[in-house]
N, C-alpha and C positions, 0 to 999 in steps of 0.2 A: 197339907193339901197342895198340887200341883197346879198354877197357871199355866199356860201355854201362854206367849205374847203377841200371838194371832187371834183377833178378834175382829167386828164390826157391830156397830150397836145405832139404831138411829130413832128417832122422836120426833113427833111434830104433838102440836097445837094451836087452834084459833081463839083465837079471843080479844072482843071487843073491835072487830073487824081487824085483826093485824093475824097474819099465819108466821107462827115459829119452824124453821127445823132446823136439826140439830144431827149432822151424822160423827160419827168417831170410828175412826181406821185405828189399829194400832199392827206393828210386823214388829220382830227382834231385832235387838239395838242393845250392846252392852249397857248401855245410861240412856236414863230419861230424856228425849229430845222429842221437843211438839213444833209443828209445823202450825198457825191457825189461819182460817180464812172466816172474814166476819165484817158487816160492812162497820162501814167508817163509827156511824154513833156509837157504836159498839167497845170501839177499840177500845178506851178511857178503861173497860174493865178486863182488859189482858191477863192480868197477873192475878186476880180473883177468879178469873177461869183456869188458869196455871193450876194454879193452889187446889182446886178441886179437881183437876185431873190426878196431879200427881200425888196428888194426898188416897187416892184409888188406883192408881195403877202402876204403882211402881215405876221400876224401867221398862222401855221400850222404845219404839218413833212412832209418834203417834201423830195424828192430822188430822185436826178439828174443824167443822165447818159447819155456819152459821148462817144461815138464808132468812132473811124477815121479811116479808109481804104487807107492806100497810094496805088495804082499799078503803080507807076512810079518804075524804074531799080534801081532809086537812094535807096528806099526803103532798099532795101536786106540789111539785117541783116551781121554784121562785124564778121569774125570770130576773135579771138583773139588768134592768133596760138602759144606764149608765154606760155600761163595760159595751153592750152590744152596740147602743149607737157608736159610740166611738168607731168599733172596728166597722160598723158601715161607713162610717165616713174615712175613713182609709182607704176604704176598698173602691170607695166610690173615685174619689180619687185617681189610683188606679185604671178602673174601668174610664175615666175621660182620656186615659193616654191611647185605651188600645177601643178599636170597635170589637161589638158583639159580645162584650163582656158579660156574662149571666152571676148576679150572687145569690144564692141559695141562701136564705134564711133559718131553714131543717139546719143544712150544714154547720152552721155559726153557731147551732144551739150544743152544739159538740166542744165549743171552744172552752176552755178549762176560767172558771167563772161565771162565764155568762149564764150556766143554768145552776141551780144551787138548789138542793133539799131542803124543805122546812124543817124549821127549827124545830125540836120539841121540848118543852119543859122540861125543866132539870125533875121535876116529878114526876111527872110521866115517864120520863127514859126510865127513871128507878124502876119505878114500879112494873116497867117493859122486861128490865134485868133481872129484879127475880124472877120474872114468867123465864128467862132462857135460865136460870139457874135448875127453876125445875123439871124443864124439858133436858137440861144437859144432862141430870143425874137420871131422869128414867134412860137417854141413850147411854150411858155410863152401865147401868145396870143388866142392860140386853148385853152391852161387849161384854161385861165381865161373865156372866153366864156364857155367852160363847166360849172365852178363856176356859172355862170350869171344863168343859165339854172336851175340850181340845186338851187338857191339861189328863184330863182321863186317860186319854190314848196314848197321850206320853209315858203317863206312870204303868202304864201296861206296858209297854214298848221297853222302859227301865228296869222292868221287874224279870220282863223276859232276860236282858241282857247281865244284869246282878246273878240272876240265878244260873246262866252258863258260867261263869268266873267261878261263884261258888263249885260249881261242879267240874271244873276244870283243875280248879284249884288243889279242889280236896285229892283228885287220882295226883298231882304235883306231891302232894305232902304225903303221899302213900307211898311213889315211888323213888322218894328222894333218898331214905337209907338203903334201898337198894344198891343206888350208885356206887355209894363207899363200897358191899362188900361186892359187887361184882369187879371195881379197880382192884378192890385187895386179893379176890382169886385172881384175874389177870397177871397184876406183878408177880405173885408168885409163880404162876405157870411158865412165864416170860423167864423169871430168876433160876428155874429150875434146868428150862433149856439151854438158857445159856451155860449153867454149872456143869452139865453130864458132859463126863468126860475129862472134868476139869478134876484139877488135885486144891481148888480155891475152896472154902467155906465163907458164905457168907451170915454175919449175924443175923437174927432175928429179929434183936433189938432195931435193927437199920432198915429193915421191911417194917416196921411197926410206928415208926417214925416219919417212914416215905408215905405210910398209910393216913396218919394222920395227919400231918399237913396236906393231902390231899380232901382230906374229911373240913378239914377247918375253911380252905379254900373256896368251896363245895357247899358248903354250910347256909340253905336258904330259909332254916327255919324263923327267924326274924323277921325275913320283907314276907313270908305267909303269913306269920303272926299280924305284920302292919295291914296287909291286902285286906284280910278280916275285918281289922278293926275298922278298917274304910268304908269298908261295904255295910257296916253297921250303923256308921255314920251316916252312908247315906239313905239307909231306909229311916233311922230316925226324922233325918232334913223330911222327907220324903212327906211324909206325915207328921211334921209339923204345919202348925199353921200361920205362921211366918213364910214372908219371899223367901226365896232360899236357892234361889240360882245361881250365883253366883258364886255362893257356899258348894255345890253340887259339882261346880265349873272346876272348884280347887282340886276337891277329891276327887273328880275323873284323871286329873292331871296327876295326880298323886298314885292313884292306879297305876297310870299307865309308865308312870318312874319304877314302881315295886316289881313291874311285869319286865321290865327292861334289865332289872338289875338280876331278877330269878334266872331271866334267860342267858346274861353273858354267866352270871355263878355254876349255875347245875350243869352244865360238862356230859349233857347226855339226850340223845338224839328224841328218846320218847318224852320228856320232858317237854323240849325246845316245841316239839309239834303241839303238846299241851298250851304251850306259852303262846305260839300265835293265834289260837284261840281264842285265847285269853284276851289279846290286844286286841282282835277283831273287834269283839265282844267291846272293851273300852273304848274304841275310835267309834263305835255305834254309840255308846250312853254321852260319847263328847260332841257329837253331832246336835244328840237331840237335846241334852241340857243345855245349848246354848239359843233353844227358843221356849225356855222356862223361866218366866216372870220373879 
């Protein structure tokens, strides 16, 4: 099954007068990279929110964020009236050197210390942390459902672009022993004007041999043979149920080596227009596989 690595998913919940929410971004990103924003209490659990991110979404960049609302009383911020007298008495200071001095009080409660969060129990925070655990995983579950969504119109989009190759392909492998016997009337026709008139004979054997090492030269039944098995490969990835992007990301690459080498081998014009078809077709499925989770 196809993800897409475009998603958004979010959550809230209240309880016991505190509001949770919880959103998740995620865009394409060769590897798993998370941005998170969460307040401070919070931090301590970084790497157990890691873990459950990437334990569901593979790669991506993702940016998680974390809003908690207390309105309980207990909430209210401590003042630290230590730290603040002090810097009134600086200021105060100060203000005796100059007139008209004004110090704001609001202002100084901005000072880094002077206001401080109430503590919470180390019990309480727990028992806060699995409440965002399981508001992370219901927004976990809406992005991933988006992903499903968006991974749909990918695998549509891949199916389309598989099945032009396939059909490009197959008029390739129909026209390619053409090639040989249209060179081999050519040389000959070529051998025979140059002859008329001439007292030279030329062997057969010698056209038979210019013939085949033009045949051998020429010869793309192998990278068709390999194209196939690619394209087989990736409808199996396709519909597995593993990530497989990055799997996907190889054989598009791998395509588009087998489409490069048909087109310098095959030595023939309706071919070649076949071939950039074909690459078209590939630079589309390497586009889009590389926002496939």
């Amino acid at each position: 099954m196809i993800l897409s690595m475009t998603g958004f998913g979010e959550a809230r919940t209240h309880e016991d007068g505190v509001t949770y929410h919880v959103e998740i971004r995620s865009v394409n990103n060769r590897y798993f990279k998370l941005s998170m924003r969460q307040p401070e209490q919070f931090q301590r659990y970084e790497g157990e929110i890691e873990r459950q991110l990437r334990a569901r979404l593979g790669r991506g960049s993702v940016i998680y964020s974390l809003r908690v609302t207390d309105e309980n009383a207990t909430a209210t911020y401590a003042i630290n009236t230590t730290a603040l007298s002090q810097y009134v008495a600086q200021l105060e200071e100060v203000a005796a050197a100059r007139d008209a001095v004004r110090i704001d009080l609001a202002g100084l409660l901005e000072i880094p210390g002077v206001s401080q969060p109430a503590e919470i129990p180390e019990a309480a925070l727990e028992a806060r942390f699995q409440i965002v655990q399981g508001v992370t995983s219901e927004a976990l579950e809406k992005l991933i459902e988006m992903r499903r969504v968006e991974g749909e119109a990918l695998l549509r989009d891949l199916n389309t672009q598989c099945s032009e190759v396939h059909k490009r392909l197959t008029k390739v492998e129909a026209r390619s022993p053409l090639v040989v016997e249209e060179y081999s009337k050519r040389l000959h026709s070529r051998v025979q004007q140059l002859l008329t008139g001439s007292s030279i004979d030329l062997e057969q054997d010698a056209l038979a041999r210019e013939v085949a090492v033009f045949a051998e030269r020429c010869d793309i039944n192998e990278e068709v043979s390999r194209t196939r098995s690619h394209l087989e490969q990736f409808a199996e990835l396709c519909a597995a149920t593993e990530e497989a992007g990055r799997k996907l990301e190889f054989l598009a690459q791998e395509l588009l080596r087998e489409a490069n080498t048909i087109a310098s081998k095959a030595n023939d014009a309706e071919i070649a227009r076949d071939v950039v078809e074909i690459k078209g077709a590939i630079d589309r499925i390497k586009e889009q596989v590389q926002n496939v989770a």
